[in-house]
N, C-alpha and C positions, 0 to 999 in steps of 0.2 A: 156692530160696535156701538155702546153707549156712547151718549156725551155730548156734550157741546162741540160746533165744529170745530173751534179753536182749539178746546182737547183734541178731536181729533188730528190736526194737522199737530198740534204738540206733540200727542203718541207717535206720531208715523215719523217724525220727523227724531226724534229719543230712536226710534226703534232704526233709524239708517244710521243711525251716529255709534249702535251696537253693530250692524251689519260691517261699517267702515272698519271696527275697531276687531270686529273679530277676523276679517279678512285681511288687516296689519298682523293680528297673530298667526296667523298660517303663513304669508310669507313669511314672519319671522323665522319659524319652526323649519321651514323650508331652506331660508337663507344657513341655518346651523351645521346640516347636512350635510356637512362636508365631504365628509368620509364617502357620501353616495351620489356625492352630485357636482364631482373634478370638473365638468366640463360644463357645467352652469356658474356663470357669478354671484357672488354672495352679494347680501345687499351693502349697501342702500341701491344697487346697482341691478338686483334682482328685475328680472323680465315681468311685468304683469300684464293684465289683460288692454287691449284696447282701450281707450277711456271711453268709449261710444258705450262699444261692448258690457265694459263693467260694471258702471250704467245701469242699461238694462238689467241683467243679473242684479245688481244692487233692487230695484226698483220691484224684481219679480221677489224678491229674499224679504224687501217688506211687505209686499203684497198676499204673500203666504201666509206669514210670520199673523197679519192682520188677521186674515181668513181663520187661523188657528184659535188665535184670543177669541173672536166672535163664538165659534164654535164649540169652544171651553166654556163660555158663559154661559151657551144655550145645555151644555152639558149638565154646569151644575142645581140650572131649572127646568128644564124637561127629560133628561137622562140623555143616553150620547147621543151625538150628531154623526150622519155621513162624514167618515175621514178624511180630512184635510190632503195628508201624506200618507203613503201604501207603504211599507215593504215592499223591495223589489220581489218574483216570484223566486222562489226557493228558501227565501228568509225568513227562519223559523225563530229569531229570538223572541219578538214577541206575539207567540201564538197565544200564549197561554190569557186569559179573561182576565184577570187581574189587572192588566195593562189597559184594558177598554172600559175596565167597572169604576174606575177610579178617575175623576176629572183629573187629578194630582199629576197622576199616573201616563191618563191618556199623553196630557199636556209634555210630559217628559217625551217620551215616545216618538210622538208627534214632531216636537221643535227640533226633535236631532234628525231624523229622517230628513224636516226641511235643512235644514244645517250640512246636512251630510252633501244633498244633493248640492248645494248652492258653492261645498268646496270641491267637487268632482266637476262641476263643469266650469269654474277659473281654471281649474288646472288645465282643463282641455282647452280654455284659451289662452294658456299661454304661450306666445311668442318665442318658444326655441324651436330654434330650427333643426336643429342637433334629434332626429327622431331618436336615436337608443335613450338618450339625455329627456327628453323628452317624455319617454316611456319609465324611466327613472321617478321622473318626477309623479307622474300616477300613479305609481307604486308606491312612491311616500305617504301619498295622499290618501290609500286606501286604506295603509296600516296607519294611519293619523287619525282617521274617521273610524275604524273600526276599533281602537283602540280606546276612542273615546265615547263608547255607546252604553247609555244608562244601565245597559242590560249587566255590566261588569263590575257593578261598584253596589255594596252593600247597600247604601241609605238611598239609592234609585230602581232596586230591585225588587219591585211589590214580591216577585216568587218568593224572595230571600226572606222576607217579611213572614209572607206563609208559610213556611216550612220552619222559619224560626218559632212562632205562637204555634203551630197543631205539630211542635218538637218537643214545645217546651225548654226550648234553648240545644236541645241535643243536637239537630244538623249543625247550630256552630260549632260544637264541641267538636263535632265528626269531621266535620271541613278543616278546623285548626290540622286534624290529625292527619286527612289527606294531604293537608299543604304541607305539614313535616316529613313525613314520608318519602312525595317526590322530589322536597328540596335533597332528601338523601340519595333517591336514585339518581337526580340530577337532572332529570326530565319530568313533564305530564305526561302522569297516565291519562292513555286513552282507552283502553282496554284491562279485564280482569288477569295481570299476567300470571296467575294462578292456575289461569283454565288450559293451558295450553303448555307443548312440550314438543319440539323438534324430536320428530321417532317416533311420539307416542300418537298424538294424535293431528299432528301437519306434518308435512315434507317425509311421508308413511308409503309411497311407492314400493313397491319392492322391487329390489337390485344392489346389484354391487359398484363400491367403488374400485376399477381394475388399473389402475394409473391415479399417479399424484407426481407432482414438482413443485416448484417452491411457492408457484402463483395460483393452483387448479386441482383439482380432487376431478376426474374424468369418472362419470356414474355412469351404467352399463344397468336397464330395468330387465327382471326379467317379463318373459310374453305372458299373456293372459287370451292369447287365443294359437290352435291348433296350428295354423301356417302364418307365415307373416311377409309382408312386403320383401325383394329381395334384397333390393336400395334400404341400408338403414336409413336414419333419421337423428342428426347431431341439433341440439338446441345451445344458444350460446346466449343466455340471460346477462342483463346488466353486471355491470361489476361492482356501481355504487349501492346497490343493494343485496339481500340474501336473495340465492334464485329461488327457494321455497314459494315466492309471489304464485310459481308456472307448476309448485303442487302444493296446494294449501289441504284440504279436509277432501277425501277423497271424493267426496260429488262435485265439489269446484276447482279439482286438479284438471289443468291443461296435457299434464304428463301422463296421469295417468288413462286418459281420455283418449290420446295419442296410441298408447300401447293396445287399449282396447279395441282399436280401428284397425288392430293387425302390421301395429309398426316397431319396429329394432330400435329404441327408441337411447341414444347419450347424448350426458347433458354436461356443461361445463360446473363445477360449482366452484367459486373463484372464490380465493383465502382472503382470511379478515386482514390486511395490513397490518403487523405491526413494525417495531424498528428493525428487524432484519429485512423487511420487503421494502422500507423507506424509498430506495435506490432506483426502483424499478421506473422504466419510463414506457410510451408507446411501443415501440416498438418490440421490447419484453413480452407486454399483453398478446402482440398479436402472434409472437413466435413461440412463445407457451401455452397462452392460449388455443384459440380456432386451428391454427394448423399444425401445432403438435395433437391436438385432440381428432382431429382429419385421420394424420398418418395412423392413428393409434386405430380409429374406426376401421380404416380398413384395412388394416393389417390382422383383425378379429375376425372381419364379415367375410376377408377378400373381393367385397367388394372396391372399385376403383373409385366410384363417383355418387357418394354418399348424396342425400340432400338435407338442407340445412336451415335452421332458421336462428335466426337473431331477434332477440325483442330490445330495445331503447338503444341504452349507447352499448349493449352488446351487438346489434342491427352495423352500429356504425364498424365496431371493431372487427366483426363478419366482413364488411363489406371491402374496409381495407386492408384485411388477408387476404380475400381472395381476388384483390385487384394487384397484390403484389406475387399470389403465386401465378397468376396470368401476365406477368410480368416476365415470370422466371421459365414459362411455356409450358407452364402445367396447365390440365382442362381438371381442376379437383371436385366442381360437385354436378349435381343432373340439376336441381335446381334450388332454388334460395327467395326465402321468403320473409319479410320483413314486418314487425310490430313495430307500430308509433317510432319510427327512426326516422330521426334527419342525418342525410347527408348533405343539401344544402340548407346552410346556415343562414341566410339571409333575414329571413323570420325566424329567430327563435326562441320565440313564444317569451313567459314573462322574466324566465331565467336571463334570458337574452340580454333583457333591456339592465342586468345587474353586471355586467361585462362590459369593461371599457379599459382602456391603455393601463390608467392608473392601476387597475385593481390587478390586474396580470400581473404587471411587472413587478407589486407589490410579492404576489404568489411565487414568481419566479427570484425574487431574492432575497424569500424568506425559506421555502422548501423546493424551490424550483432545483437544487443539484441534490435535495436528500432530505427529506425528513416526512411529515404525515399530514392531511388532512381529516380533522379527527371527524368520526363517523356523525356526533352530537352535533357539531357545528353544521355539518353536511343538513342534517335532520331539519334544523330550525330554519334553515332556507328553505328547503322545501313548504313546511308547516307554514313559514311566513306568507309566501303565495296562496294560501287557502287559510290565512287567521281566522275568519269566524268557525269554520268550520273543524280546523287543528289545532286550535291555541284555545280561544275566549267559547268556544261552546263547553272544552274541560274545565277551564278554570271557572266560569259560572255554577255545572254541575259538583265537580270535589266537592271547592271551597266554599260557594254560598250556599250551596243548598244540601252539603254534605253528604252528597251519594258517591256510591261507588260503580266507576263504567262497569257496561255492558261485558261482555265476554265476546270477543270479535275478530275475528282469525286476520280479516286485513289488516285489523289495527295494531294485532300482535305485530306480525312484519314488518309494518312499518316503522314501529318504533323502537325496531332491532336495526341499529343502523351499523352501519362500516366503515371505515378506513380507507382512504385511498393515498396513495402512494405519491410525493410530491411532483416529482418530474413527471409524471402519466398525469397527474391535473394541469399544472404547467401546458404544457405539450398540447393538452385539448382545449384548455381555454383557448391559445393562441391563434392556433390554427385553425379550429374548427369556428369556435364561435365569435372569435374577434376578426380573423382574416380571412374566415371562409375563403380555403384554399381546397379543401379536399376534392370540392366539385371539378377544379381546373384540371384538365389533364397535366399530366405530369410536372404540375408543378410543386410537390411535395414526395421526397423519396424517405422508403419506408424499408427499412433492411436493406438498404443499398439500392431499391430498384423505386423508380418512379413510377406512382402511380396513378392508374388513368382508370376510375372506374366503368369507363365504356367498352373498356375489354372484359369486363364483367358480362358475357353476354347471354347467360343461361336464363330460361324462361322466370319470371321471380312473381311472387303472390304479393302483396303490398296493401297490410292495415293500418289505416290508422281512423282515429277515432273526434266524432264532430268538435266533444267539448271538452276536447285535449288540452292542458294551459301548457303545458312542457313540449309537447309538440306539435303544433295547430299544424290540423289538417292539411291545411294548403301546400302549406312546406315539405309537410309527407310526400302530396302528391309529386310534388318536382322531380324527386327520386325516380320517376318513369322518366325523364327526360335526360338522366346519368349512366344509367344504366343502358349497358348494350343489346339485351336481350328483350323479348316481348314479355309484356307487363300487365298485370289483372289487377286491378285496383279496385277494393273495395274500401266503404265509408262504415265504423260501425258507432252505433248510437252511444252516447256517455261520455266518457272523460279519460283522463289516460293509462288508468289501473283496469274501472268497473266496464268501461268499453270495451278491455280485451281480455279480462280474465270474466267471458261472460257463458256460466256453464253450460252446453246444448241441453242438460238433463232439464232446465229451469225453464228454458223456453222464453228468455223474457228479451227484453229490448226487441231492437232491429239493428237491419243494415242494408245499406245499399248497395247495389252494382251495374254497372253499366259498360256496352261493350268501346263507348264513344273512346276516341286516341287526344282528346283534348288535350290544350296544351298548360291549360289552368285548370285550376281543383272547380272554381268556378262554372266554366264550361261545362265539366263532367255532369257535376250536378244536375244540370237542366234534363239532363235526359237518363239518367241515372233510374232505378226502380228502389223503392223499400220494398223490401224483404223481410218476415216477421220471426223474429228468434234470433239464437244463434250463430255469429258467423262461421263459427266452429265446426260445423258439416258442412258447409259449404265450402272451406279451406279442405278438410278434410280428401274429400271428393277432388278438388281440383292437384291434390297431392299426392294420390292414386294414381292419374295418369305418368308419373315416375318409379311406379313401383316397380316396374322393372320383372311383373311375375310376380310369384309366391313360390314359397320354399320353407319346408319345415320348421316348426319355430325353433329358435336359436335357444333351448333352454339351460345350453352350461353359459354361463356369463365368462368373458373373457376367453383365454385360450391359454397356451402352456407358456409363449410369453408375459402375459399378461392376465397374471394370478388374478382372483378378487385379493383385496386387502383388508378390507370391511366390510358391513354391512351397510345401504343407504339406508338416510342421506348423506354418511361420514362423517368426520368429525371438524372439517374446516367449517361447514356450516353453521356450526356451533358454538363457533370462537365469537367471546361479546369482547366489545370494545373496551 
């Protein structure tokens, strides 16, 4: 840094009187927050860091901030300098050289990464003790920071710059037009929804729908090989989403993968909500769902004790059918296998920390006896939890730089969202993730019968995934500590979609296994094995020892009870919001 000392001590000392002023405006922002932060005080009364603490943080905020000017000046006379501040790894906004060629540029870049980091760690010291409150407050902070990163705003996006001059103004024209567009569909595209069509080219299994009721379309594939397991094979996918997730494009269907390993494979496909399903609550789900979908399997197979798998909060809705039909002295399946599902709530994950008394009781006396949780809103919570990557990477692409997304089978699905039902959101906020009650025994009765998932005691397979945000690992793992039965717990590489929808055909990631009975995810780990691919054969194979034999394959779908009615994957899956 040039100058006289006095300049210097005058800069440094201008530049903490920035630092003071910009950390008054994030508490501000924060104290506003009402609506997300019931159980923090607003200011002037707002919690802030230690004054030791802040301090330092202040002291490291100019020490940076100093380090950057230097390095910008040596920029604009000998070309860039070693960076200042990194992108954390995975953070692709500014890859592109534009951002590095330009001292302007670099300097923008730069001072927000410093900026970013210097409001991520106040927040981590702040003073509430309230951890969900707590975790509240990080989450504000990240879509505060993420929201405000040059890379979003025309006259700070060198990209925007190039693609405007070698456009010759056309990506804005084009961008104006993408931003009109989805202001009509009412969301961001993320994907080309052109390319893609439920029947034609996802959710393309072949089989029938042989059952329907007011909440479920029950799909019945047919075989694709010679004999098949004797034990079908019921899959009970989320209900906040289409189940199509578990068969996208036929080399990364789970379903269809299933069928080809020689399994009787039905699947729940649960209806879009509209006002006639408003009404429905938990206990509906579980009695329409899983175990009217049970009786129906095996009254087709004749088989008695089907095996079953649940993925997310289908996992849970699995879990609490068949801990109310072992309630009622049924043994109804051989075994039961779980994807990224919590059943204890204690950790849960970032959704977690956006659940507290107020916002419940709000849901419950707004649709808590009747009415809809609309699928869009559903949507933008989620997106919210991964903003750069769901929000501010489309809006960069559309609108500034005028392209149009990729064509991408996950992204189609995902931004075909759903409806849920008031009283069945109600009902699982409270219980599950405000007063984590499911795990107690019988302290929540579910159809009349209390239930205790330790009478659940059939062997169970148990995924989840390391860099899960919806359901962190950890919390997966405790599910062996609920359940009755002996537990095979596997770890698979990724997040909470691409970790378990990972094709065996692709070979890619890993996962772990290990035989250790630990009583934490932690523990397991230590002595755990990677395993390279797929965890999908190796589920497979351990799902095999239930087959129960092989027996001709099953190729009329349904039975004389239970006509097909259509073609999969039906037509409830079909229904847009």
């Amino acid at each position: 840094m040039s100058g006289t000392t006095e300049q210097q001590t005058a800069a440094m000392q201008e530049m903490l009187k920035r630092g003071q002023a910009f950390a008054n405006q994030f508490f501000e922002f924060l104290g506003k927050q009402g609506g997300m932060l019931q159980s923090v005080p607003v200011p002037p009364a707002f919690p802030q860091p230690e004054a030791q603490k802040f301090a330092q943080l202040q002291q490291q905020f100019v020490e940076r901030h100093t380090q950057l000017w230097s390095a910008i000046m040596q920029h604009k006379e000998q070309g860039p300098a070693p960076a200042v501040a990194k992108p954390e790894p995975g953070d692709r906004r500014f890859n592109a050289p534009e951002w590095s060629e330009s001292s302007y540029f670099d300097f923008l870049r730069q001072s927000y990464l410093i900026n970013a980091q210097f409001l991520s760690q106040m927040a981590a010291e702040l003073p509430i003790p309230d951890e969900r409150a707590k975790s509240r407050v990080q989450f504000l902070t990240r879509q505060y920071i993420d929201a405000m990163a040059p890379s979003n705003f025309a006259a700070t996006n060198p990209e925007f710059v190039k693609a405007a001059l070698e456009s010759n103004g056309a990506s804005i024209t084009q961008g104006i037009r993408n931003l009109l567009g989805d202001l009509e569909k009412g969301r961001i595209s993320m994907t080309d929804d052109t390319a893609f069509e439920i029947g034609r080219n996802i959710a393309v299994t072949e089989g029938s729908v042989i059952y329907e009721n007011p909440l479920m379309q029950l799909i019945q594939y047919a075989p694709l090989t010679g004999k098949v397991a004797k034990r079908p094979l019921l899959l009970v996918p989320p209900c906040i989403n289409k189940f199509y997730i578990m068969d996208l494009q036929p080399e990364s269907s789970l379903v269809r993968f299933m069928v080809e390993q020689g399994n009787t494979v039905f699947l729940i496909s649960w209806k879009n909500a509209k006002a006639p399903e408003s009404g429905y609550g938990w206990d509906d789900y579980l009695e329409l769902g899983p175990i009217t979908a049970l009786n129906v399997v095996r009254e087709v197979t004749g088989e008695a004790k089907p095996n079953a798998l649940g993925f997310c909060v289908g996992g849970t809705i699995l879990s609490s059918a068949l801990a109310v039909l072992r309630a009622r002295g049924e043994d109804p399946v051989a075994s039961l296998t779980l994807m990224t599902t919590l059943l204890d709530f204690a950790d849960a994950g970032e959704l977690g920390c956006l659940v507290d008394e107020a916002s419940v009781a709000t849901r419950e006396a707004t649709i808590g006896k009747g009415g809809l949780l609309s699928g869009r809103e559903l949507a933008q919570v989620f997106s919210s939890l991964r903003a750069n990557d769901l929000i501010w990477q489309y809006v960069v692409g559309n609108y500034l730089k005028g392209k149009k997304p990729d064509a991408f089978d996950l992204l189609y699905w995902n931004a075909d969202s759903t409806n849920l039902p008031g009283p069945f959101l109600a009902y699982y906020l409270r219980h599950m993730y405000l007063q984590n009650e499911l795990r107690l025994p019988g302290k929540l009765e579910m159809l009349g019968a209390k239930v205790d998932l330790g009478k659940v005691d059939v062997p169970a397979y148990l995924l989840a995934t390391r860099e899960d945000h919806i359901v962190p690992w950890k919390s997966a793992y405790l599910v062996r500590q609920l359940l009755g039965g002996e537990s095979t717990f596997v770890l698979g590489a990724s997040g909470h979609i691409a970790g378990a929808i990972n094709p065996a055909s692709r070979n890619k990631r890993s996962f772990w296994t290990g035989d250790s009975a630990a009583k934490n995810g932690d523990e397991w780990l230590e002595t755990a094995a990677e395993q390279k691919g797929s965890w999908w054969l190796h589920w497979a194979k351990w799902l095999s020892r239930f087959a129960d034999g092989e027996v001709p394959a099953r190729s009329q779908l349904g039975n004389a009870q239970y006509r097909p009615l259509e073609a999969a994957p039906g037509r409830y899956v079909k229904e847009k919001v």
